[in-house]
C-alpha positions as CSV (number, residue, x, y, z in Angstrom):
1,X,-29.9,0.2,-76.4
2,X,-32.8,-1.7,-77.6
3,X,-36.4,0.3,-77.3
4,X,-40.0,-0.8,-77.4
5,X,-41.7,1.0,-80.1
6,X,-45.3,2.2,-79.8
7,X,-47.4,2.1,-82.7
8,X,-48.3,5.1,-84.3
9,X,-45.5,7.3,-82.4
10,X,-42.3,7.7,-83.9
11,X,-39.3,6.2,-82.5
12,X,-38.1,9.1,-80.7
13,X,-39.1,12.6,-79.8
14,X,-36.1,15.1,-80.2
15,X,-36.1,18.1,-78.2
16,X,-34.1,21.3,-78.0
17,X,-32.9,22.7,-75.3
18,X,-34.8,25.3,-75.0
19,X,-38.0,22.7,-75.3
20,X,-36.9,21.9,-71.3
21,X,-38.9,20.8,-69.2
22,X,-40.0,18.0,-70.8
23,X,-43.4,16.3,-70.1
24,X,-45.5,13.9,-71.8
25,X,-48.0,13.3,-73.5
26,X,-46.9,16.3,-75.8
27,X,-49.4,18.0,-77.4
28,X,-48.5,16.3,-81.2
29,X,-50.2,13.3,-79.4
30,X,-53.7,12.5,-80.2
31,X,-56.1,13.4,-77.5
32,X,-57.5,9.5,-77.3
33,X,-54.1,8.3,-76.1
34,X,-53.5,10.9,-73.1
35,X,-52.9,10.4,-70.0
36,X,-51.4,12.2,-66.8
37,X,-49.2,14.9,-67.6
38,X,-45.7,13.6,-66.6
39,X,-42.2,15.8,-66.5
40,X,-39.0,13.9,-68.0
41,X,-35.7,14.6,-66.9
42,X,-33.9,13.9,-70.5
43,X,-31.0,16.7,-69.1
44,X,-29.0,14.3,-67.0
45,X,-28.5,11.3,-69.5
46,X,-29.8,12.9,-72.9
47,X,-33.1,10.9,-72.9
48,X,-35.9,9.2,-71.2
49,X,-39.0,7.3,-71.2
50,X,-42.5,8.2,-70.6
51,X,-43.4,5.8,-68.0
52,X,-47.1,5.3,-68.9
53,X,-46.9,4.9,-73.0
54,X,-43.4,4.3,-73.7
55,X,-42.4,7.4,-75.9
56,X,-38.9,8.4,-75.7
57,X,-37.8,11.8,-75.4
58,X,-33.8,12.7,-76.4
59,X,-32.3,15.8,-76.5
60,X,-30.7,16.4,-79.9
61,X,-27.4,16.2,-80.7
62,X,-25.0,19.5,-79.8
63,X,-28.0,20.6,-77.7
64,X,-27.6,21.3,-74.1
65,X,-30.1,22.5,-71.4
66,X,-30.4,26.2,-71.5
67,X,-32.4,29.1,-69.2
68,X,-32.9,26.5,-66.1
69,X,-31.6,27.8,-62.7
């Protein structure tokens, strides 16, 4: 899988878990690149893409979704 990277951000943003829901921008970002507050779904394939700025979210390895009903 080839990914854009975004200067200044890493190339991915590993979550836990129990970090779910995801949502970007997360609040590591700087406040001069926000935008509207989206919610990822990274529990179906392991990852995913903000659609406004690119960043990619994946869960990390051995970590599964956990307290969601």
């Amino acid at each position: 899988m080839t990914s854009a990277a975004v200067p200044g951000q890493p190339d991915a943003v590993e979550l836990d878990g129990s970090a779910l829901p995801a949502f970007c921008p997360n609040p590591a970002m700087p406040i001069w690149s926000s935008h509207p507050r989206v919610f990822l779904d990274v529990a179906t394939t392991g990852e995913a893409r903000c659609p406004y700025c690119g960043t990619l979210y994946r869960l990390k390895p051995g970590s599964a979704p956990s307290g969601h009903h």
